[in-house]
C-alpha positions, 0 to 999 in steps of 0.5 A, spaced: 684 888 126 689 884 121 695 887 123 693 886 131 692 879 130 699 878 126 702 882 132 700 878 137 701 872 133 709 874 132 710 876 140 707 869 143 712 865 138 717 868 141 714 867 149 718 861 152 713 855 153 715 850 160 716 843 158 716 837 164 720 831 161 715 825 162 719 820 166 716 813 164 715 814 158 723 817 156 728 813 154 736 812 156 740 807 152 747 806 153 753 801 150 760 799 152 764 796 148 771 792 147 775 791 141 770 784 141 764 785 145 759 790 147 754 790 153 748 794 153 743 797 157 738 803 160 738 808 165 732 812 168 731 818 168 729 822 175 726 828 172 727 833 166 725 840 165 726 845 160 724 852 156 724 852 148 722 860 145 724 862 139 724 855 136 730 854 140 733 850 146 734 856 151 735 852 158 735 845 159 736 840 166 735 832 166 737 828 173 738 821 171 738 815 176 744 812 176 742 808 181 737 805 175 742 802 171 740 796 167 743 790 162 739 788 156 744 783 154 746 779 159 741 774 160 743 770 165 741 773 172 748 772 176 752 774 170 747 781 169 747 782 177 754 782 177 755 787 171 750 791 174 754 791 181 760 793 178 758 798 173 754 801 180 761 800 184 767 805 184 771 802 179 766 805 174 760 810 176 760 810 184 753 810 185 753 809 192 757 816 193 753 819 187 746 817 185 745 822 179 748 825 174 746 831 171 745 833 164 744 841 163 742 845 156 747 851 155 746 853 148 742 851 142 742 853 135 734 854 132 730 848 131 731 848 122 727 841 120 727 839 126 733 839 129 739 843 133 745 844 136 745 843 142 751 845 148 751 842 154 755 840 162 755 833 164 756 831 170 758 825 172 761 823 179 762 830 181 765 832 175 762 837 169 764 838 162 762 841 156 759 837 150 756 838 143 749 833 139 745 835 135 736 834 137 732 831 133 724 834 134 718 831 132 712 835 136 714 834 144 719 828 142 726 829 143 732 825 140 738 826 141 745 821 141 750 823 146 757 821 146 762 822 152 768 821 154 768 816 161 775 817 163 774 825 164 769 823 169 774 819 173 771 813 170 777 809 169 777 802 170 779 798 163 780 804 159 787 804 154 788 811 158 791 808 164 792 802 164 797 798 159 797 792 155 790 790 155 789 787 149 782 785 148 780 787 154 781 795 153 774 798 154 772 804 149 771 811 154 767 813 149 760 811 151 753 813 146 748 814 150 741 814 145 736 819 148 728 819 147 725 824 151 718 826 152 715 833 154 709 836 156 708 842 156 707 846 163 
């Protein structure tokens, strides 16, 4: 009977296990920065699912609304509009042309102290590329700092990379994105 139980104790935990991400209760920060100021924000997630087995990520996909972004910083309403509208415009992320952005798992190593390595495509303006972070779990919360490179997205406005001679003014491509992400078990 004992070798049955531990049998069957051994064979579920490497069942994977469906999670949902819980939307209003996960969180997306990002930060832009210049040489002498930053602007910082959030973005809303539009869905999530994902599968660990085996204490690992094995799949992996998050919709985010692009169409959501916020200013934290700016506390005047014109001046917060008016970034708002320009990230949301061509110059910056084409939210009209594309409303979500798309974060897909395609690898992990195993969960060791609560955390992994994660491989995933980001998808941003149509455009896919690989990236690499590390996740931090505490129970079905997950936490994650993600850093991309904009100018690979076809986001170009402000960047050093093409366009000479901006001095104070020169946006950094790589944008952090802190990501809180609460799952529930299906």
């Amino acid at each position: 009977m004992l070798f049955l139980s531990a049998t069957l104790l051994i064979s579920q935990s490497g069942i994977a296990q469906k999670y949902v991400a819980v939307t209003d209760a996960s969180v997306i920060r990002w930060t832009g920065k210049t040489p002498v100021k930053s602007h910082n924000g959030r973005l809303l997630l539009k869905e999530g699912v994902f599968e660990i087995g085996n204490n690992k990520l094995i799949s992996g996909t998050f919709l985010i609304n692009m169409d959501s972004i916020i200013v934290d910083d700016i506390k005047d309403a014109s001046q917060n509009a008016r970034l708002v509208g320009h990230l949301k415009s061509d110059d910056f992320f084409s939210v009209e042309a594309h409303p979500t952005s798309i974060l897909t798992i395609t690898e992990s190593s195993t969960f060791i102290d609560g955390e992994a390595n994660v491989k995933a495509n980001l998808t941003i303006k149509g455009k896919s590329h690989p990236l690499a972070f590390t996740v931090k779990r505490a129970g079905d919360v997950f936490q994650a700092r993600i850093t991309f490179d904009r100018s690979l997205y076809d986001v170009r406005f402000g960047s050093g990379k093409f366009f000479q001679n901006l001095g104070n003014n020169a946006i950094d491509d790589m944008i952090p994105v802190d990501v809180t992400l609460v799952g529930k078990r299906k």
